[in-house]
C-alpha positions as semicolon CSV with decimal commas, in nm:
position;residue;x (nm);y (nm);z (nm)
1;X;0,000;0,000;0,000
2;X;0,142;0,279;-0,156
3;X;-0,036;0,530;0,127
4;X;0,199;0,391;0,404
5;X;0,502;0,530;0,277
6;X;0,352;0,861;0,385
7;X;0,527;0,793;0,760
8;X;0,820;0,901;0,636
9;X;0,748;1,265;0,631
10;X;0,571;1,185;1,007
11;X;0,783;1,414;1,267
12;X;0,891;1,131;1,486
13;X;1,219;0,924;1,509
14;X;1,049;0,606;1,451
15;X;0,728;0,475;1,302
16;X;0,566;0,134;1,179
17;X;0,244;0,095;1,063
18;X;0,016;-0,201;0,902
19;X;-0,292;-0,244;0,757
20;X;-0,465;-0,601;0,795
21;X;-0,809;-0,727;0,678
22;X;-1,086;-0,930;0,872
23;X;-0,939;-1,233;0,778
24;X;-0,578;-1,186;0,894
25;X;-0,414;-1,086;0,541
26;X;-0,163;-0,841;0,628
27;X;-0,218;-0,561;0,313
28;X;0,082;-0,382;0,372
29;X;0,388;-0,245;0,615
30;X;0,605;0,025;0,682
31;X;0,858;0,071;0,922
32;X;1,025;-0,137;1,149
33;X;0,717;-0,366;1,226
34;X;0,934;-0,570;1,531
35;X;1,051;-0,280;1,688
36;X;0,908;-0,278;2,053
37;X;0,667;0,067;2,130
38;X;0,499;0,214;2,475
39;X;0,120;0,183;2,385
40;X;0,034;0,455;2,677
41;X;-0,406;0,379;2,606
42;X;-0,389;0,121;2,349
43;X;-0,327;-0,089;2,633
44;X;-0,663;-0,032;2,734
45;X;-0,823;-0,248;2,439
46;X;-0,604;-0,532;2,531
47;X;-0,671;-0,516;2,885
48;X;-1,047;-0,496;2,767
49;X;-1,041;-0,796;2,582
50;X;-0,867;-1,002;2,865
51;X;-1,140;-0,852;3,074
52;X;-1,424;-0,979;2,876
53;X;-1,279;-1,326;2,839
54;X;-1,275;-1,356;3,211
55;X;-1,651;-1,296;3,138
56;X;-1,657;-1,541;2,874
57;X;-1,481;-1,774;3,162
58;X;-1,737;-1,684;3,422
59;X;-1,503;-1,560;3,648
60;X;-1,645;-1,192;3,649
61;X;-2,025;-1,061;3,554
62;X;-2,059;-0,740;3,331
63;X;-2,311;-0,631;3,585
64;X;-2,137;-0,717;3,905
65;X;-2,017;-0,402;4,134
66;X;-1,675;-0,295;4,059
67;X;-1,531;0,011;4,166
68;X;-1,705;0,317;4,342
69;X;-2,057;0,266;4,451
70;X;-2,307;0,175;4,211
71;X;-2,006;0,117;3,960
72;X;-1,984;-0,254;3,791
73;X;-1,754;-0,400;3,542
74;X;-1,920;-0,256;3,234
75;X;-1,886;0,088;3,398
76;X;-1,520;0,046;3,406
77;X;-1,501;-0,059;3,095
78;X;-1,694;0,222;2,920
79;X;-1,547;0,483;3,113
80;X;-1,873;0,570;3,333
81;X;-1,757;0,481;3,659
82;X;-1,767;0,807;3,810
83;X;-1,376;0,758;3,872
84;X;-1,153;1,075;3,796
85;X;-0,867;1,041;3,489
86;X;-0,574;0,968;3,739
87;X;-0,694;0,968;4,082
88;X;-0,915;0,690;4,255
89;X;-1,172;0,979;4,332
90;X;-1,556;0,960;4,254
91;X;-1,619;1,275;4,046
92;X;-2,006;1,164;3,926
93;X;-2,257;0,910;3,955
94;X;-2,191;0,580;3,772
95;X;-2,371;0,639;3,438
96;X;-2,428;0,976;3,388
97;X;-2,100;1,101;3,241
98;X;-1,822;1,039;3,041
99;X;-1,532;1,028;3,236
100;X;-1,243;0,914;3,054
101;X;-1,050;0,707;3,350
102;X;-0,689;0,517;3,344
103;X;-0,817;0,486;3,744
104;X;-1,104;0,305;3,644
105;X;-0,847;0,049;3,429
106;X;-0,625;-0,004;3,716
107;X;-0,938;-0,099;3,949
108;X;-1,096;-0,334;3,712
109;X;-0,736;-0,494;3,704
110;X;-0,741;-0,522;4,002
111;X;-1,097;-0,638;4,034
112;X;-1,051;-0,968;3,773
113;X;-0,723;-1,017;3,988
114;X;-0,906;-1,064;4,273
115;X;-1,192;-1,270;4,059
116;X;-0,923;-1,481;3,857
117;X;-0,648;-1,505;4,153
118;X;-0,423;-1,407;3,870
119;X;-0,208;-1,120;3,878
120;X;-0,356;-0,912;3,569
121;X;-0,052;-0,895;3,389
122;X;-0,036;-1,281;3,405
123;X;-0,414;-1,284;3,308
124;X;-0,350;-1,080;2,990
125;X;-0,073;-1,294;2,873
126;X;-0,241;-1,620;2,926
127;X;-0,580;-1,504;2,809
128;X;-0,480;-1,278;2,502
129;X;-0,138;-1,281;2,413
130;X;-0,028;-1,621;2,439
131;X;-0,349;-1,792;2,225
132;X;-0,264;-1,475;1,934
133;X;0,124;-1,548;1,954
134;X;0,165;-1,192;2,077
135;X;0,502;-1,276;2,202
136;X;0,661;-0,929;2,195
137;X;0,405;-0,772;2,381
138;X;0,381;-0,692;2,776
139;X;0,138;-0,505;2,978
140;X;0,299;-0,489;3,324
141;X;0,201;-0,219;3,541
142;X;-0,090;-0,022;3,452
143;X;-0,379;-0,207;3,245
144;X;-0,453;0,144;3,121
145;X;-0,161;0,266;2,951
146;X;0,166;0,014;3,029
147;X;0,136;-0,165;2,765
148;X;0,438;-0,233;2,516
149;X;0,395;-0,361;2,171
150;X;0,533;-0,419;1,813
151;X;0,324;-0,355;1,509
152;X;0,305;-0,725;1,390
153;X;0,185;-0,826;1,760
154;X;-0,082;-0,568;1,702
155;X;-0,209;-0,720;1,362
156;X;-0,239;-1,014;1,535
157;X;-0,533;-0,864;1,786
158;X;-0,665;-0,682;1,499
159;X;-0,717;-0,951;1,284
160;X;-0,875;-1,130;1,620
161;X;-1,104;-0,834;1,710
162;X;-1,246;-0,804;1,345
163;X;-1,310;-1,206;1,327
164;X;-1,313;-1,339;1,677
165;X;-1,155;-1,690;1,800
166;X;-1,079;-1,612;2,153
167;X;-1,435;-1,457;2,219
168;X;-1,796;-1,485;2,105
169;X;-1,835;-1,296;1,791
170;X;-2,125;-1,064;2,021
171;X;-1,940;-1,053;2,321
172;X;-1,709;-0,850;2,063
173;X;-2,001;-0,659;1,893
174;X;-2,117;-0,541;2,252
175;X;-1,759;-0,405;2,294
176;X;-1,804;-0,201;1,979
177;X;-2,129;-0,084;2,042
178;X;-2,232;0,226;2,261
179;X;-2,251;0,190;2,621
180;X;-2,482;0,381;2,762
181;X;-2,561;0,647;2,474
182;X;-2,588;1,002;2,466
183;X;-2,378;1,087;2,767
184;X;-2,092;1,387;2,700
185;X;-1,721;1,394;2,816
186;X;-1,391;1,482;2,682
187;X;-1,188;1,277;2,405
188;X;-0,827;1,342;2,567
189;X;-0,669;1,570;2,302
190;X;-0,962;1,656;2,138
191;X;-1,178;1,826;2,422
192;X;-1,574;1,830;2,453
193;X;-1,769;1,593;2,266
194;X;-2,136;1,529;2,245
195;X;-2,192;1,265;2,229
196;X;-1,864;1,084;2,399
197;X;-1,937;0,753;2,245
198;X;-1,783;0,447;2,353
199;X;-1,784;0,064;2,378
200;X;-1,642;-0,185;2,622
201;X;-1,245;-0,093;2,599
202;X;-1,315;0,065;2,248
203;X;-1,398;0,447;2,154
204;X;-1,578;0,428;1,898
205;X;-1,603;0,708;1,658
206;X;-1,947;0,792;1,544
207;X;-2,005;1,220;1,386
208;X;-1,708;1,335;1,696
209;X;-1,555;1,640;1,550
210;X;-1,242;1,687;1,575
211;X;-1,126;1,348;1,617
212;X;-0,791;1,133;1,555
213;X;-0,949;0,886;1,252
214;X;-0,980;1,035;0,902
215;X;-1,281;1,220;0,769
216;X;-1,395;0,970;0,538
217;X;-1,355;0,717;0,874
218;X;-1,731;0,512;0,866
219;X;-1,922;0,634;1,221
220;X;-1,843;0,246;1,315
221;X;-1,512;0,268;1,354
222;X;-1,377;0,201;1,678
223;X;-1,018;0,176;1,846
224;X;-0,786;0,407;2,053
225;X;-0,552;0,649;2,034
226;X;-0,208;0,678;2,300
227;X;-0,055;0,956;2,432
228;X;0,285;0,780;2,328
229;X;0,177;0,848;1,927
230;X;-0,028;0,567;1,890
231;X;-0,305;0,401;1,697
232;X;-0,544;0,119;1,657
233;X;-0,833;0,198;1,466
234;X;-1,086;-0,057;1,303
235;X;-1,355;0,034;1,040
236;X;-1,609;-0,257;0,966
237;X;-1,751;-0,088;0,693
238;X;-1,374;-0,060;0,480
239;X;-1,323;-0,455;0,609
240;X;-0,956;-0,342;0,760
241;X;-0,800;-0,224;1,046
242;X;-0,442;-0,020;1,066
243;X;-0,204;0,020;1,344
244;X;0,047;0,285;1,350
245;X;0,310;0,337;1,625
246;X;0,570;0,584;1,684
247;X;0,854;0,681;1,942
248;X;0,679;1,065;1,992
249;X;0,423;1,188;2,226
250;X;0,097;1,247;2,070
251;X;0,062;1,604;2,020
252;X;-0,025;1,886;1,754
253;X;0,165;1,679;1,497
254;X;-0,007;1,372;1,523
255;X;-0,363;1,610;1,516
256;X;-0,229;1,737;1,203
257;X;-0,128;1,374;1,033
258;X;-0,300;1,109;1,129
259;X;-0,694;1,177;0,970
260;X;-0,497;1,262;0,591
261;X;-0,277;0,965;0,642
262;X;-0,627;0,729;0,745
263;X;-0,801;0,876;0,462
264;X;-0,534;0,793;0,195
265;X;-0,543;0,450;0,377
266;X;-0,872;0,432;0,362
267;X;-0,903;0,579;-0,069
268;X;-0,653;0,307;-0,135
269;X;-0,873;0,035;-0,004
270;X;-1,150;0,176;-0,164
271;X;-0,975;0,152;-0,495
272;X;-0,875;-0,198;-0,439
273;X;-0,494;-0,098;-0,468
């Protein structure tokens, strides 16, 4: 894919990106695809997933409390916990806002810990990256933004998110599916949106203006974006999902490349190229 080469004119030291269809065939590469990258919050997807096959398991309920009062797993997941950004503080009800929370990750860790009698870290591996071969990738310390990766690790849960073997194929379709609609919050980065759409571990994208995916993105699209410079993004309605990774804090550069690079991503699938 001719589109990928346009990393190379990305401000960062290092980049590596990949685009993979729904059934695993890896469309193209850039970059040094092994290298090893801090995710920062596209941990969180991972951690989700490891979360919900602990569901799958029986070990934890979607519905069971978890967290502040009134909280429960699926309030963790979808950021409505109540539970400020960085602090284990109760800022609102469970429900009623958007309150984008790497506190809220940490305590469901250390809620399907408790469930599992499985250090999470250990839980992740043998749940998720084990059965996908993700061998190069870690999430010690923080399920919400510890997480270090490669590229072709990453293709490896994309191509399992967008045709599921480790989960029920609706167990993933309630991931990428609004949680509790209609509620407003901030997209770090991006400020105020209304709505703050999200899924179980996944933002997903819907009309949010201004937002990290292209402009041609479909509203379906889900994934997450890291303060680290990187990427996940998957659009059902294009069939693919691409992962981009980089070495430089997300900031006004990334805002300024990433939707033209996802929409000459996206143009080239569209053409077939």
């Amino acid at each position: 894919m001719q589109s990928l080469a346009m990393i190379d004119n990305w401000p960062v030291p290092t980049a590596a990106v990949a685009v993979v269809r729904a059934d695993g065939t890896v469309l193209g590469t850039h970059g040094p695809t092994a290298h090893r990258f801090p995710l920062a919050s596209v941990t969180k997807p991972i951690a989700a997933y490891a979360a919900l096959v602990a569901y799958e398991e029986g070990a934890v309920e979607l519905d069971e409390p978890a967290g502040p009062e009134g909280s429960t797993v699926r309030h963790l997941l979808a950021h409505t916990s109540g539970l400020a950004f960085d602090e284990h503080r109760t800022t609102a009800a469970p429900g009623t806002r958007r309150l984008y929370s790497n506190a809220g990750f940490e305590v469901l860790g250390d809620h399907i810990a408790k469930a599992t009698d499985i250090p999470f870290p250990d839980y992740v591996r043998q749940a998720v990256l084990e059965p996908l071969g993700m061998t190069a990738t870690t999430v010690d310390g923080s399920p919400a933004k510890d997480g270090v990766s490669t590229v072709d690790d990453l293709v490896r849960f994309a191509a399992e998110v967008q045709v599921p073997q480790l989960l029920d194929p609706h167990t993933v379709l309630a991931a990428q599916t609004v949680v509790h609609p209609g509620l407003k919050g901030v997209l770090p980065g991006y400020g105020h949106q209304n709505p703050n759409d999200w899924g179980l571990g996944f933002e997903i994208r819907d009309s949010k203006s201004p937002h990290w995916t292209g402009g041609s993105s479909s509203p379906a699209t889900f994934g997450h974006f890291g303060q680290s410079g990187t990427f996940l993004w998957i659009d059902p309605v294009a069939g693919a999902a691409c992962i981009a990774l980089t070495d430089r804090a997300f900031g006004p550069w990334a805002a300024e490349v990433w939707p033209p690079f996802t929409d000459a991503v996206l143009a080239e699938l569209r053409s077939g190229h």
